[in-house]
C-alpha positions as CSV (number, residue, x, y, z in Angstrom):
1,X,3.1,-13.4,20.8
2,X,4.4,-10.1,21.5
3,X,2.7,-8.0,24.1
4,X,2.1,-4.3,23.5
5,X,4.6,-3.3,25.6
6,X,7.2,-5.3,24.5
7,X,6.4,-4.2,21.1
8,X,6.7,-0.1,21.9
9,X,9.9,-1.2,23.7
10,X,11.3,-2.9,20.4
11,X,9.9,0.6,17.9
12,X,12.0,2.7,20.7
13,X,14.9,0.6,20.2
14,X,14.6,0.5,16.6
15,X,13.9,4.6,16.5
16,X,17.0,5.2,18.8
17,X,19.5,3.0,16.7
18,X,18.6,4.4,13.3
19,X,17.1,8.1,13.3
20,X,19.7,10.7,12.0
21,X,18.6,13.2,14.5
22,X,20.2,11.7,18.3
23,X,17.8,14.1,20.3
24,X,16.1,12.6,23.4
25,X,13.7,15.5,23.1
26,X,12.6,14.3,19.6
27,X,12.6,10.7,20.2
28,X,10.0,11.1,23.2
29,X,8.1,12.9,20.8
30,X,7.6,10.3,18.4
31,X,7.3,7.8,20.8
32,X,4.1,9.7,22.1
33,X,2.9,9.2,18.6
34,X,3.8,5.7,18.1
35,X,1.9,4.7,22.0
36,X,-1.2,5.7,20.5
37,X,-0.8,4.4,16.8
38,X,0.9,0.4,18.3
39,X,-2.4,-1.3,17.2
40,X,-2.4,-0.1,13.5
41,X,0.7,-1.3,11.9
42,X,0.3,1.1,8.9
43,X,-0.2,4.3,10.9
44,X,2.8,3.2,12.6
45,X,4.8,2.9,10.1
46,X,4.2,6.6,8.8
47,X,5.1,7.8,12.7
48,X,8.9,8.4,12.2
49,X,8.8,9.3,8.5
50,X,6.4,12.4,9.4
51,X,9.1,13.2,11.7
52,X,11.7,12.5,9.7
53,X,13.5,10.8,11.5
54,X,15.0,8.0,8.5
55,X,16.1,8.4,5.1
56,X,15.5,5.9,2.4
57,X,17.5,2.8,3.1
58,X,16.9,3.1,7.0
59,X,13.0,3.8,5.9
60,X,13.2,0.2,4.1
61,X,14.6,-1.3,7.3
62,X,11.8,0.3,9.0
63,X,9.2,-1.5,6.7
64,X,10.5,-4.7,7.2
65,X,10.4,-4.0,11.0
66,X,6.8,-3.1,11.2
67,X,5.9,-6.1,9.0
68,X,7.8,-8.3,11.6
69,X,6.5,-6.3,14.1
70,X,2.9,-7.0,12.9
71,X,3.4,-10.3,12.7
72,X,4.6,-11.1,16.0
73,X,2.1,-9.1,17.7
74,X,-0.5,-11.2,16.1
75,X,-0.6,-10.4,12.3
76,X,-1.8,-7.1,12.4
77,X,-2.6,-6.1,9.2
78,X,-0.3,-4.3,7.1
79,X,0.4,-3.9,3.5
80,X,3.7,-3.6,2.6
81,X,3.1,-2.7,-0.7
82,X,1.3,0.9,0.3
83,X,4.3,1.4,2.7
84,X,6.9,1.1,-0.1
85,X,4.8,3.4,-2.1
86,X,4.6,5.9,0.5
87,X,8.8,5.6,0.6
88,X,8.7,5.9,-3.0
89,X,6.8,9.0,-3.0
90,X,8.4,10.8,0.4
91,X,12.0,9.9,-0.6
92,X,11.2,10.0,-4.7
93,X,14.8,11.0,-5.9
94,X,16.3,7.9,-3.6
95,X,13.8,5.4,-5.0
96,X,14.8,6.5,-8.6
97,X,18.6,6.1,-7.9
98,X,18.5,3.2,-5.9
99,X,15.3,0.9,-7.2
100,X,13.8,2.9,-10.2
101,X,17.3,2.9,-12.5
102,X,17.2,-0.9,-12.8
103,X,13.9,-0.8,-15.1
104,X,15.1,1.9,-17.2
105,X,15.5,0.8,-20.9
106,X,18.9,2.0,-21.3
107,X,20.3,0.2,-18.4
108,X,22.7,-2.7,-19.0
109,X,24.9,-4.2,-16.5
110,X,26.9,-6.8,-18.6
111,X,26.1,-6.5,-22.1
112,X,27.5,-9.6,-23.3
113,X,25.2,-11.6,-20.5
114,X,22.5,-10.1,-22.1
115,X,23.2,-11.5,-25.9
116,X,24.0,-14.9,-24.6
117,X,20.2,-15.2,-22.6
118,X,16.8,-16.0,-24.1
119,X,14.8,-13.1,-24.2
120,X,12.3,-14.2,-22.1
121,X,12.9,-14.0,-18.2
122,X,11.2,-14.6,-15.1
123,X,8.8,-11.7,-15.8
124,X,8.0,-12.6,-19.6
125,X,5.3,-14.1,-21.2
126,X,7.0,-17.2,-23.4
127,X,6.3,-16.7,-27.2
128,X,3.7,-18.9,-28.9
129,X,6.1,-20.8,-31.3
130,X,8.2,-21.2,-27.7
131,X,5.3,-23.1,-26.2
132,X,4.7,-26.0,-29.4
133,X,8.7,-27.2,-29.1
């Protein structure tokens, strides 16, 4: 299990690789944050995004740390699903581009894939008649 030490050692490590803003001044900062949010992984989580430290993709990485992280150190609780909302909400525009434009009706990445499949997929109910053959 990781200790609490070892585990503000791995955040700084993770904060200085990724954040766009290379400032010791800055990472210190949120460092003082994250010593005195370690024990609740979703507080944690929020640290370098308040300081805006990542964009989208590297905020992503950053979710996947912390529920690594909160594993590790014990299974801290931490729901990953309130985290990616609060990416989707802070970086809105990126979430729509990158995750959002999949769902939209009009979007079709091989047409002629699409005519050859069933219409019901992993996420579909089967039809009635479907279920008496």
């Amino acid at each position: 299990m990781t200790t609490k030490e070892e585990a503000i050692t791995a955040v700084e490590r993770f904060v200085t690789a990724n954040c766009h803003m290379r400032s010791t001044r800055v990472i210190k900062s949120v460092m003082a944050d994250v010593q005195t949010k370690i024990g609740n992984a979703g507080e944690l989580f929020v640290v370098p995004l308040s300081h805006k430290l990542f964009g989208y993709t590297t905020g992503l990485l950053w979710l996947a740390f912390i529920a690594d992280l909160a594993r590790r150190c014990g299974n801290i609780p931490f729901n990953c699903g309130e985290s990616l909302k609060i990416l989707a909400e802070l970086f809105d525009l990126d979430h729509d581009d990158l995750i959002a434009a999949h769902y939209a009706a009009d979007y079709s990445s091989s047409e002629s894939e699409d005519e050859s499949e069933d219409e019901s997929g992993p996420c579909t109910e089967p039809d009635s008649d479907d279920e008496d053959k």
